[in-house]
C-alpha atoms as one frame of an Amber mdcrd trajectory, in Angstrom:
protein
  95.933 104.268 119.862  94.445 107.274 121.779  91.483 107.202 124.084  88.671
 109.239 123.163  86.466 109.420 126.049  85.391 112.945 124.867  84.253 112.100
 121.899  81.002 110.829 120.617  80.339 107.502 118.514  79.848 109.944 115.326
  82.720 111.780 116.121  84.986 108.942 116.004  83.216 107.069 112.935  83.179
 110.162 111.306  87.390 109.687 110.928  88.790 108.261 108.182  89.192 104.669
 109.323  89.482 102.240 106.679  86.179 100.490 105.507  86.601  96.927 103.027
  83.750  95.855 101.273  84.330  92.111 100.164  81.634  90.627  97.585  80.538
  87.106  98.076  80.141  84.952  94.906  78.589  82.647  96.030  75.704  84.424
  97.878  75.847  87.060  96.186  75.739  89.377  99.080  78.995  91.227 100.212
  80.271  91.637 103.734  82.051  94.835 105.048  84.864  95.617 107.369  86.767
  98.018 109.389  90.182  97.365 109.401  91.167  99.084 112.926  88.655  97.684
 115.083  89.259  93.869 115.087  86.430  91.613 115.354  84.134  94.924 113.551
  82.037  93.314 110.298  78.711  93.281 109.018  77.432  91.828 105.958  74.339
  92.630 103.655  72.662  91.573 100.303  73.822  94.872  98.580  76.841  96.639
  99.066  75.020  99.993 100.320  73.295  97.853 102.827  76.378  96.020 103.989
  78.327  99.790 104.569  75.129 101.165 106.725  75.512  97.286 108.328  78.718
  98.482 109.475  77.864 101.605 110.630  75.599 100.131 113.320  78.283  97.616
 114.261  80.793  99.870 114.206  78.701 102.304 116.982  77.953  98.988 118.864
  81.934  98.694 118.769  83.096 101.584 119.796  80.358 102.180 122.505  81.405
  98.405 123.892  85.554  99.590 123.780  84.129 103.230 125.920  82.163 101.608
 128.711  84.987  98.722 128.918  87.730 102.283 129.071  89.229 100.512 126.112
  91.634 102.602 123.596  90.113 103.051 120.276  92.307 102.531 117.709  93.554
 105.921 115.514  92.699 105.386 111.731  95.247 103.943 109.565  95.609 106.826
 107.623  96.544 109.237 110.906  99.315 107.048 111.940 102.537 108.054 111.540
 104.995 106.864 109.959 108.571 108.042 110.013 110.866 105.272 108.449 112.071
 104.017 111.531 111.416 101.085 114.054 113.277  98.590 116.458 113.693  95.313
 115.848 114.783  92.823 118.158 116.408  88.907 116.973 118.035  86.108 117.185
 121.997  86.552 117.216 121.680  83.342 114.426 120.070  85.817 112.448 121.926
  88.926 113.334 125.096  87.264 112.109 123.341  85.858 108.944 122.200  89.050
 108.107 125.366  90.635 108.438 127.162  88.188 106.550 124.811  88.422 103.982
 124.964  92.231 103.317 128.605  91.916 103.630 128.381  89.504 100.951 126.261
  91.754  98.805 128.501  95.052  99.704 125.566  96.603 101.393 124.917  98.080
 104.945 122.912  95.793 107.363 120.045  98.407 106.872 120.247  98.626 102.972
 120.122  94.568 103.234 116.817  94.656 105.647 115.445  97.371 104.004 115.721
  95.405 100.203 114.311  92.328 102.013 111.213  94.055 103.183 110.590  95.523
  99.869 110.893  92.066  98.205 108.854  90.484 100.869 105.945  93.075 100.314
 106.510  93.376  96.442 105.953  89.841  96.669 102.369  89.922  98.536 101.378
  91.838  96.658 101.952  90.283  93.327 101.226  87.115  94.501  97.685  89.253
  95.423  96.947  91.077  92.078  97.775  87.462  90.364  94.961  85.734  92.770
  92.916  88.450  91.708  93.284  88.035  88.053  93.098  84.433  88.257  89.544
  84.917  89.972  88.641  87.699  87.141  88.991  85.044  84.564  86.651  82.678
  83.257  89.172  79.714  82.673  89.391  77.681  85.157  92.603  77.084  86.298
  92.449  73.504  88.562  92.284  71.495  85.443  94.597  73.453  83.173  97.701
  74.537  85.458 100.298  72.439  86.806 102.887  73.007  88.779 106.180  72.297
  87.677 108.851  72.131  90.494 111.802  73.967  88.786 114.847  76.027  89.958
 115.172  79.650  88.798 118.002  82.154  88.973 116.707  84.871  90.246 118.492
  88.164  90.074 122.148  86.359  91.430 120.199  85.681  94.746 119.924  81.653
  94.868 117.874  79.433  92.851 114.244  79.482  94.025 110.811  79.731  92.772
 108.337  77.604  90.915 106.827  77.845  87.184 103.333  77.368  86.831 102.687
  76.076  83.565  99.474  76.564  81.210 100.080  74.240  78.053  97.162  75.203
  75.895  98.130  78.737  76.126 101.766  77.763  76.054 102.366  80.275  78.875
 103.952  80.566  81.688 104.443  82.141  84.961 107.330  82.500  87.396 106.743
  82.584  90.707 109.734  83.821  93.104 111.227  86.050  95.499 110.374  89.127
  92.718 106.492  87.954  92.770 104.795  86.474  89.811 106.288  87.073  86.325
């Protein structure tokens, strides 16, 4: 984050900070967010009039965070990022790790690094499967059922769960890969 005292409200909205518009279903309206300045929404019966919602907010936000000498937030998109961080934890889990890539015949990094990437892989397919699941018109409360079942998966342990659809005789896997 970098104070910009210098700058004017336009100056700073005018930076590619990362707007979300979110429909509501229900209302039919949509709301509209701006990821880097927490508590920063604004909502709106069209989606045009929910993003120039925001843009009022938005100026009321960042002219509250100047006369309170607060740091506005750089936008996503400016930070960056270099592939490296510190991490601080337990010694439990320092040793587990370490056990665990020396298991695998992996560094420590290569293990943590793999972990992440399953971790977020996993988000997100869990995600893109909520979405598609709200895309479709079947409904899935009466029709899915969760069967409790073991899976190998990939020579790491035995976890996940099946989610079973009987009239279309599918279904799908859900693990530490995401949703298959």
């Amino acid at each position: 984050m970098k104070k910009h005292a210098d700058f004017s409200v336009e100056t700073i909205l005018a930076r590619p900070y990362s707007r979300v518009l979110i429909p509501d279903s229900e209302s039919g309206g949509f709301t509209a967010r701006i990821l880097e300045f927490p508590g920063c929404l604004a909502e709106g019966d069209s989606a045009e009039e929910a993003l120039r919602n925001l843009e009022k907010a938005a100026s009321g936000w960042i002219e509250a965070a100047l006369d309170l000498e607060q740091e506005i937030p750089v936008p996503h998109v400016e930070n960056e990022y270099n592939g490296k961080f510190s991490l601080r934890m337990p010694k439990s889990l320092h040793r587990q790790i370490t056990e665990l890539a020396e298991h695998e015949g992996t560094s420590i990094n290569q293990f943590i690094v793999a972990a992440l990437a399953e971790k977020v892989g996993s988000i997100n397919a869990s995600q893109r499967f909520s979405r598609q699941i709200e895309q479709t018109d079947t409904p899935i409360t009466p029709t899915y059922q969760i069967a409790p079942q073991t899976l190998p998966l990939e020579g790491r342990g035995n976890i996940g769960t099946t989610l079973v659809n009987p009239a279309e005789k599918r279904s799908y896997s859900i693990g530490r890969r995401g949703v298959h």
